[in-house]
C-alpha positions, 0 to 999 in steps of 0.5 A: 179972313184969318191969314198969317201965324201967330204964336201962342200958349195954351194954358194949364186949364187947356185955354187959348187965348186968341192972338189979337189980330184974330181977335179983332175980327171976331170982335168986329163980327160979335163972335162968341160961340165957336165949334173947335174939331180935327180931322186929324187928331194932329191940329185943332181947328176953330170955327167960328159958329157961323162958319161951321154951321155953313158947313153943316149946311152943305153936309145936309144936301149929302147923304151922311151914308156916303163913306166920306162924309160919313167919315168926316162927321165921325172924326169932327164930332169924335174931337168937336165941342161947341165953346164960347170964348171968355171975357179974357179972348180965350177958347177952351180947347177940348181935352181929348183934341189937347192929349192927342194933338199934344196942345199943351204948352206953345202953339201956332195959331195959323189962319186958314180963311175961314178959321184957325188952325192950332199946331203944337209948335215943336211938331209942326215945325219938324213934322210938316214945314218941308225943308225946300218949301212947297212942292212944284207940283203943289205950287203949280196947281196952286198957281193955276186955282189963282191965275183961273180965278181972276 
């Protein structure tokens, strides 16, 4: 599972070297190949191919003519490219997602379970850390998912 936040650079041939907490995982697992996509234009996200590919098996019991899907699959193979991480733990971001997500200089590389999750820094920080933290309604319904599951 990849958790916490790990800030980054992204280099000026648009490369990310992966913070060593993730990178540990990943070595532990023999992961080389990677499916980096948005569904935002905002945050580029780093799935390890495994993964993704779990998710495109679940995309295949739906119809890709349902509206939502549909969308989903525009919008993650608009950003997505499949990339291998190099010798040095780095990960070549797209260069459309970079322009648009303004990945060009510092970044947080957050875990999100599954995979990672790059924000350019400035703008997620002013953009979308609410000042009073996470909305009642939201901890609420988060706390229920929790205390439900155990």
């Amino acid at each position: 599972m990849y958790r916490g936040n790990h800030p980054a650079k992204v280099d000026e041939k648009g490369r990310l070297k992966v913070p060593s907490a993730f990178k540990a995982l990943l070595d532990a697992s023999s992961v080389t190949q990677f499916f980096v996509t948005s569904t935002n234009g905002r945050s580029a996200e780093i799935w390890p191919l495994p993964e993704w590919e779990k998710v495109e098996q679940k995309l295949l019991k739906v119809s890709a003519l349902d509206p939502a899907v549909e969308q989903y699959l525009n919008l993650v193979n608009y950003y997505g490219q499949q990339v291998e991480m190099d010798s040095q733990g780095r990960i070549l971001l797209p260069q459309l997602l970079r322009t648009k997500a303004r990945l060009d200089a510092e970044v947080n590389v957050m875990g999100k379970l599954k995979f990672i999750e790059v924000h350019n820094k400035e703008v997620f920080e002013k953009e979308q850390l609410p000042p009073e933290g996470i909305s009642p309604e939201n901890k609420q319904k988060v706390s229920g998912l929790l205390n439900d599951s155990e």
